[in-house]
BALUMDO-908166 format. One record per atom (N, C-alpha, C): residue number from 0; residue in three letters; chain; atom name; x, y, z. Coordinates in Angstrom, 2 decimals. Layout:
REM BALUMDO-908166
SITE seq type mol atom      px      py      pz
SITE NUM  ala   A   CA       X       Y       Z
...
//
This chain:
REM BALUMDO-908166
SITE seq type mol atom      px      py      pz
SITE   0  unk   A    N    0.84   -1.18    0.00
SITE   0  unk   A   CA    0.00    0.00    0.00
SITE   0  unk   A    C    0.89    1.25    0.00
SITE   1  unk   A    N    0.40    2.30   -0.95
SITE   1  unk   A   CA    1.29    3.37   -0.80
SITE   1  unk   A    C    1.12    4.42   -0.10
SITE   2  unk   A    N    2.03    4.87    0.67
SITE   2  unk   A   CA    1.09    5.90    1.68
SITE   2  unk   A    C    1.23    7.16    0.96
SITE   3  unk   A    N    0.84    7.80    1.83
SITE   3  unk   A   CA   -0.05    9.22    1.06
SITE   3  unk   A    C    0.13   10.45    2.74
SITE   4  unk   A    N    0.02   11.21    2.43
SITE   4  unk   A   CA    0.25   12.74    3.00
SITE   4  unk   A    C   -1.60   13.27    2.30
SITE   5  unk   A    N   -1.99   13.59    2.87
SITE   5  unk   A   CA   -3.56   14.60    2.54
SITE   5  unk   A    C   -3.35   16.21    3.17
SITE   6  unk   A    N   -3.61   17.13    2.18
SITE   6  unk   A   CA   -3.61   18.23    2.42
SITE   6  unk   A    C   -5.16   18.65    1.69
SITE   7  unk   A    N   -6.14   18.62    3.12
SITE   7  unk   A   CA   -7.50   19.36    2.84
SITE   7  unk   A    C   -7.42   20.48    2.77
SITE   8  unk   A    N   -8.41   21.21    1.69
SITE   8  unk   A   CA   -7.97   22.88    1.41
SITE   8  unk   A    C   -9.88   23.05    1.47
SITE   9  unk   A    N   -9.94   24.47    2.35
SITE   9  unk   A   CA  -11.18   24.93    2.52
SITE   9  unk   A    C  -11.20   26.12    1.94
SITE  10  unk   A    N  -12.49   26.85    1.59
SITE  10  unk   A   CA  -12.25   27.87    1.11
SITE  10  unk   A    C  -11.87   28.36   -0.49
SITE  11  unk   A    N  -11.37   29.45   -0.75
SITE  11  unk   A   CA  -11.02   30.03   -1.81
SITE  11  unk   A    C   -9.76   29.63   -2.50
SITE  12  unk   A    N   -9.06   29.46   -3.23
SITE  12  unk   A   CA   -7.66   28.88   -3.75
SITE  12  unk   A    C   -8.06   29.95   -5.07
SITE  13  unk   A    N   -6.80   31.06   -5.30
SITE  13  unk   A   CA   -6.39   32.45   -5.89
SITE  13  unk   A    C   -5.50   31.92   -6.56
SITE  14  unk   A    N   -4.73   32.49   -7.55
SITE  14  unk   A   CA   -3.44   33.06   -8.05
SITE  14  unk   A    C   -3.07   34.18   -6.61
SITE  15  unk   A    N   -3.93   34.83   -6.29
SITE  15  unk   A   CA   -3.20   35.52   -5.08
SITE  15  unk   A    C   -3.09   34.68   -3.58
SITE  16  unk   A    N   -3.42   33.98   -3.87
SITE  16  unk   A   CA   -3.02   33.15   -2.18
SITE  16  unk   A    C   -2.42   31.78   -2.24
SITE  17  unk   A    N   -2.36   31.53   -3.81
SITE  17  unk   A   CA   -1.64   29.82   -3.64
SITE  17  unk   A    C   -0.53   29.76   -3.24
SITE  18  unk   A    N    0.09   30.88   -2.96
SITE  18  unk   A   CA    1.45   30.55   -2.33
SITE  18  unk   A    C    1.74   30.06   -1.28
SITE  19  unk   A    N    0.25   30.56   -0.70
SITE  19  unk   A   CA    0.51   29.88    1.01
SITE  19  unk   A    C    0.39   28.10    1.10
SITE  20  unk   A    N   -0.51   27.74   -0.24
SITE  20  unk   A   CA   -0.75   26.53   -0.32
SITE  20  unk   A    C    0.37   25.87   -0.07
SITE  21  unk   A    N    1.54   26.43   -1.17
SITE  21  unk   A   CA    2.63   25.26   -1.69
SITE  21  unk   A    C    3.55   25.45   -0.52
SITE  22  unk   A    N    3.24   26.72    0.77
SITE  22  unk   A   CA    4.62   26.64    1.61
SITE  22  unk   A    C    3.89   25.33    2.35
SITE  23  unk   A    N    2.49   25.38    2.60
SITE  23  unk   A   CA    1.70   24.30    3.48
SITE  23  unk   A    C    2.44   22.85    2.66
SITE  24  unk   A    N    2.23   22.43    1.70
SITE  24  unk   A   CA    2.56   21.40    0.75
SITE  24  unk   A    C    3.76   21.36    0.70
SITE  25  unk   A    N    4.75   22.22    0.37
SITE  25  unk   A   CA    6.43   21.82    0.52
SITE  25  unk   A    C    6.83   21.16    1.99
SITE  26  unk   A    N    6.33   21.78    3.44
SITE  26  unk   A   CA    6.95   21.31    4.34
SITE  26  unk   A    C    6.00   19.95    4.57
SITE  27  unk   A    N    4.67   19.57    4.48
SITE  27  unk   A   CA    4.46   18.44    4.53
SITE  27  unk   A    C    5.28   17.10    3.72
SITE  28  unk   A    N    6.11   17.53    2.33
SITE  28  unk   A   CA    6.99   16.88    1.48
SITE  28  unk   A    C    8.38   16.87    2.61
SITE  29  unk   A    N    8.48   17.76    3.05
SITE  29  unk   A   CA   10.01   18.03    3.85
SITE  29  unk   A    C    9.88   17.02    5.18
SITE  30  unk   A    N    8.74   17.07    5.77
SITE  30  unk   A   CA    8.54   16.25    7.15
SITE  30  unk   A    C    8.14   14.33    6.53
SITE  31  unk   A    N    7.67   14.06    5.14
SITE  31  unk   A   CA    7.10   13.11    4.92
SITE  31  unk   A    C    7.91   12.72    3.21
SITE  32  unk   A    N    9.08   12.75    3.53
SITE  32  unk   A   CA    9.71   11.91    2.26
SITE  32  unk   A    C    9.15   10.73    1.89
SITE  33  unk   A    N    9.09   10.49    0.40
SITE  33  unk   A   CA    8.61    9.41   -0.29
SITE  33  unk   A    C    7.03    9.36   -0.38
SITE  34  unk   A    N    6.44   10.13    0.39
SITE  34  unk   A   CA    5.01    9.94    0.43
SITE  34  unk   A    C    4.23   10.85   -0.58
SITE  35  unk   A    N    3.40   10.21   -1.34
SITE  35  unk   A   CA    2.38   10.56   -2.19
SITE  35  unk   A    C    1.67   11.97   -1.31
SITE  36  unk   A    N    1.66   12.99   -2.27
SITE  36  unk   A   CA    1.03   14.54   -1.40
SITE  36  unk   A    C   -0.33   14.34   -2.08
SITE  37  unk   A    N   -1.12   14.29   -1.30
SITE  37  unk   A   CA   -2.62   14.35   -1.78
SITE  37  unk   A    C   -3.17   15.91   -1.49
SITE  38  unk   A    N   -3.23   16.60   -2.75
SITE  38  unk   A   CA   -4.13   18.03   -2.25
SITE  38  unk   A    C   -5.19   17.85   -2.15
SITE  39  unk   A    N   -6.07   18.18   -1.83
SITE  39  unk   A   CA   -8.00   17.51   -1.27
SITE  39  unk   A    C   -8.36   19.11   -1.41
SITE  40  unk   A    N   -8.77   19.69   -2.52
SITE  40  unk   A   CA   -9.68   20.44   -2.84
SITE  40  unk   A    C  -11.18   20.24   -3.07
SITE  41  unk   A    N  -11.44   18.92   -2.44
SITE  41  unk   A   CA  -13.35   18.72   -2.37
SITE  41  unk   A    C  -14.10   19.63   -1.77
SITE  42  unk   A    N  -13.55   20.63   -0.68
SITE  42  unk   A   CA  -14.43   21.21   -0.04
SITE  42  unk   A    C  -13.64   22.95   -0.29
SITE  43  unk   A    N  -13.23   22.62   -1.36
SITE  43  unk   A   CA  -12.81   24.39   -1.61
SITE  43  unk   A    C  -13.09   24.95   -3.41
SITE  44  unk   A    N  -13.30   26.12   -3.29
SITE  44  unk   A   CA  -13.73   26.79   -4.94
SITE  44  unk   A    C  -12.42   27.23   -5.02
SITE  45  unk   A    N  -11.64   27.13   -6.32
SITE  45  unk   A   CA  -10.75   27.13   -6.78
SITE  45  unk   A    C  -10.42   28.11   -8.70
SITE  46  unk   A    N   -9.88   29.27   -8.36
SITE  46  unk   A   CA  -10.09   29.74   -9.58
SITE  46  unk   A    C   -9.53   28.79  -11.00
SITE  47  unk   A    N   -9.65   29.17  -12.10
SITE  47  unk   A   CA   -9.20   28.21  -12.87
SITE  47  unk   A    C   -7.84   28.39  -13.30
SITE  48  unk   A    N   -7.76   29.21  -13.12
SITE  48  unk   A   CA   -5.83   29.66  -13.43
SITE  48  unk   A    C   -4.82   29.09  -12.34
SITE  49  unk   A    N   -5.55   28.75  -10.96
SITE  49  unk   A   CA   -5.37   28.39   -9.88
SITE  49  unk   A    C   -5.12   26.69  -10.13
SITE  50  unk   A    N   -6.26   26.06  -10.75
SITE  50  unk   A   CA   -6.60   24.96  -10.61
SITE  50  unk   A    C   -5.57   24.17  -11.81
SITE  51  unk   A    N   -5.40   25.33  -12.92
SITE  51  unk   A   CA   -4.77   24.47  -13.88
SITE  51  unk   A    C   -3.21   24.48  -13.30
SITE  52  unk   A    N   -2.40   25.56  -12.48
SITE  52  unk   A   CA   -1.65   25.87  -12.34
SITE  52  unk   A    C   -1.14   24.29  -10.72
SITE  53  unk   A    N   -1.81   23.58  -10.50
SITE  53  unk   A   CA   -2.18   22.79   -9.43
SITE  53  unk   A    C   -1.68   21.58  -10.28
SITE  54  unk   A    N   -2.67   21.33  -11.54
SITE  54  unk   A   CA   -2.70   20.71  -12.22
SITE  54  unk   A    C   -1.21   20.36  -13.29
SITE  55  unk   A    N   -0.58   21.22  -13.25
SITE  55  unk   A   CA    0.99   21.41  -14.26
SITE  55  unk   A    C    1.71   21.01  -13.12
SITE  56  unk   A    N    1.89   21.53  -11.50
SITE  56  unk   A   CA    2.80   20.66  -10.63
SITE  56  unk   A    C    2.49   19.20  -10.82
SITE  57  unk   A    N    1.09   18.92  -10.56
SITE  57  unk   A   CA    1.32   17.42  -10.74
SITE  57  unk   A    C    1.83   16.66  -11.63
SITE  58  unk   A    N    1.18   17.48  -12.69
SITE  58  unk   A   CA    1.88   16.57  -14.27
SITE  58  unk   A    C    3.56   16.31  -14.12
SITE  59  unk   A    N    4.11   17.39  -13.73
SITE  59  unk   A   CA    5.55   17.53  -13.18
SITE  59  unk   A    C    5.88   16.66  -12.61
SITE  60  unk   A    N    5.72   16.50  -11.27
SITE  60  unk   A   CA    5.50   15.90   -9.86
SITE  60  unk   A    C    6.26   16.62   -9.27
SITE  61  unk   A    N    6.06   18.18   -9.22
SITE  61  unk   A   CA    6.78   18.66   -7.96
SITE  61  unk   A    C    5.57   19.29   -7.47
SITE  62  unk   A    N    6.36   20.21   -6.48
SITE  62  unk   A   CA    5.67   21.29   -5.86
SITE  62  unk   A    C    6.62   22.56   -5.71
SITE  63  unk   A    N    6.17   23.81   -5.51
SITE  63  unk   A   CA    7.21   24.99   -5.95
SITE  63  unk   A    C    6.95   25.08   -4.36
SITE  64  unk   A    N    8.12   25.88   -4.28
SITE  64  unk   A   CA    8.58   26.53   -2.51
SITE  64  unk   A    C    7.25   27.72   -2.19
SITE  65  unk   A    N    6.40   28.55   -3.49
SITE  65  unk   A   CA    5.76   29.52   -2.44
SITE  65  unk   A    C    6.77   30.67   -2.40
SITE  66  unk   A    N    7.82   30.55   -2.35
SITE  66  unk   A   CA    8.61   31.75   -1.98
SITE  66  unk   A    C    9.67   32.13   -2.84
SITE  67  unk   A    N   10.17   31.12   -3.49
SITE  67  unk   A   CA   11.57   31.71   -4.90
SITE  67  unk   A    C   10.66   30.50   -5.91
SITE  68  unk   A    N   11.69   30.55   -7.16
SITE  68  unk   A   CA   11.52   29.88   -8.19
SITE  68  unk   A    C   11.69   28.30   -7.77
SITE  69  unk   A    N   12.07   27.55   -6.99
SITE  69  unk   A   CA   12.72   26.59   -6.47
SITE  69  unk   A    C   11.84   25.77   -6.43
SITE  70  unk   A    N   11.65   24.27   -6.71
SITE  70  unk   A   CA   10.86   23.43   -7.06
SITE  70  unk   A    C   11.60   21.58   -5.96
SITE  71  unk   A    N   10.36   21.33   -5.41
SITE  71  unk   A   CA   10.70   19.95   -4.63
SITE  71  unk   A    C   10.02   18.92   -5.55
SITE  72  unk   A    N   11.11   17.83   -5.93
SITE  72  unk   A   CA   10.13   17.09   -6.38
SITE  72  unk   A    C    9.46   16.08   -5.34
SITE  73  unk   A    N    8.19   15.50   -5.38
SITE  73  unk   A   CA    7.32   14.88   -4.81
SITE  73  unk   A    C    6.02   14.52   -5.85
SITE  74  unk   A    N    5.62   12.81   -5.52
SITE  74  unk   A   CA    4.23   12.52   -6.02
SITE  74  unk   A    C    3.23   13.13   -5.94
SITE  75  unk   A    N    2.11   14.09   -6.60
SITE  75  unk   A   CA    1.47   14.94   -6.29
SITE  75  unk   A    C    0.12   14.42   -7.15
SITE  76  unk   A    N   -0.98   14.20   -5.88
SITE  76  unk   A   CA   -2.52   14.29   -7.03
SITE  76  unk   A    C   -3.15   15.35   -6.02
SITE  77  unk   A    N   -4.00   15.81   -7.01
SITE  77  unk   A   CA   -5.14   16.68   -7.10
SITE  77  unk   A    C   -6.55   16.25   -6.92
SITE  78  unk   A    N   -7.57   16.79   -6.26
SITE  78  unk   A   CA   -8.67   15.91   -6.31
SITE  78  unk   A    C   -9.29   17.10   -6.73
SITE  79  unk   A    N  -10.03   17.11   -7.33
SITE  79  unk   A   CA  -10.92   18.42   -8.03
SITE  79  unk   A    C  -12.16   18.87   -6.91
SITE  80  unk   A    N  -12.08   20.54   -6.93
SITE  80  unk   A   CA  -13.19   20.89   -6.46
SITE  80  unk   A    C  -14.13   20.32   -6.97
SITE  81  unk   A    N  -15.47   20.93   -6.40
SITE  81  unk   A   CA  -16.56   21.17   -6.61
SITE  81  unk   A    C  -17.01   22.26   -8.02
SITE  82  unk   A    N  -16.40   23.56   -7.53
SITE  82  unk   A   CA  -16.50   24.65   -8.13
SITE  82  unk   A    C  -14.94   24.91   -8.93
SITE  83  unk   A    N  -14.86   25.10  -10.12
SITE  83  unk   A   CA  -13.95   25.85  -10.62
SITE  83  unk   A    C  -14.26   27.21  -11.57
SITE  84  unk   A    N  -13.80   28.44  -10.70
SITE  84  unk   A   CA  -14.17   29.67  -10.93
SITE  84  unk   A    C  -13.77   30.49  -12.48
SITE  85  unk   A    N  -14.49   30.58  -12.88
SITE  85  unk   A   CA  -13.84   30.81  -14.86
SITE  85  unk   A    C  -13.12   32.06  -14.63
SITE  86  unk   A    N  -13.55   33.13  -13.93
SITE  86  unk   A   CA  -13.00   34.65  -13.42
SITE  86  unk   A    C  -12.57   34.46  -12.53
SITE  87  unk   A    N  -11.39   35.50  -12.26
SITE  87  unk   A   CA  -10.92   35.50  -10.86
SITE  87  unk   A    C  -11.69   36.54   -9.55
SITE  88  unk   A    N  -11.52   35.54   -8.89
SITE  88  unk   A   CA  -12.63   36.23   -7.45
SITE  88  unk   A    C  -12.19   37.57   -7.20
SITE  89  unk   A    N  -13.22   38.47   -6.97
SITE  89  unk   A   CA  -13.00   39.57   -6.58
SITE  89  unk   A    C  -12.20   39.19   -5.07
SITE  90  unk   A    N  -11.67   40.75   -4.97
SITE  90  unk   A   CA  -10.99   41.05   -3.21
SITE  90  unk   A    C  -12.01   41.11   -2.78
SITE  91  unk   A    N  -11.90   40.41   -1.21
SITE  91  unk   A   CA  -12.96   40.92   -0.49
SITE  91  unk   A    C  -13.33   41.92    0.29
SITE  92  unk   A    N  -14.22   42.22    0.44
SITE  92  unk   A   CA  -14.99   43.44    0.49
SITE  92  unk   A    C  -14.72   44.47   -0.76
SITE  93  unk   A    N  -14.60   44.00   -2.10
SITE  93  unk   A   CA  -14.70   45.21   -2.60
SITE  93  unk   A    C  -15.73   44.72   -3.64
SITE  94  unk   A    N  -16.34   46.20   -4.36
SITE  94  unk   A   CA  -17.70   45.88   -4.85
SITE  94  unk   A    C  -17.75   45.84   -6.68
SITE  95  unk   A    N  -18.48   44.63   -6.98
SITE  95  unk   A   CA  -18.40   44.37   -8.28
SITE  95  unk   A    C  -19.75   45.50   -9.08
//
């Protein structure tokens, strides 16, 4: 059996906030060598620039640091939202 690492994501997933994703996802790779990174976007809306950009690490099999150009490799699947947002989400509180 192969083990696996799960990273549940709630909420919104941006081009402006995935960075925080991949620092969450790099150190789970750093604490859990060899293990399959499962991102679990079932219970989060996810823009599509976001989602495809999710989608190209895996094809890869890395994950980027979040913070420089620098790339870990690791097994990486994706589980697809629910929602994938065609526009990117407004800021919040500001008015469309």
């Amino acid at each position: 059996m192969e083990e696996s690492a799960k990273v549940e994501v709630r909420g919104l997933v941006t081009n402006a906030n995935i960075r925080a994703l991949y620092v969450v996802c790099r150190r789970v790779v750093s604490k859990l060598p060899g293990h399959e990174l499962v991102v679990d976007l079932a219970h989060a809306r996810v823009t599509a620039a976001a989602f495809d950009e999710l989608q190209e690490l895996a094809r890869q099999s890395i994950v980027s640091s979040g913070i420089d150009s620098s790339v870990t490799p690791c097994r990486l699947r994706i589980v697809e939202p629910p929602v994938i947002l065609r526009a990117e989400a407004p800021a919040r509180g500001s008015r469309s």
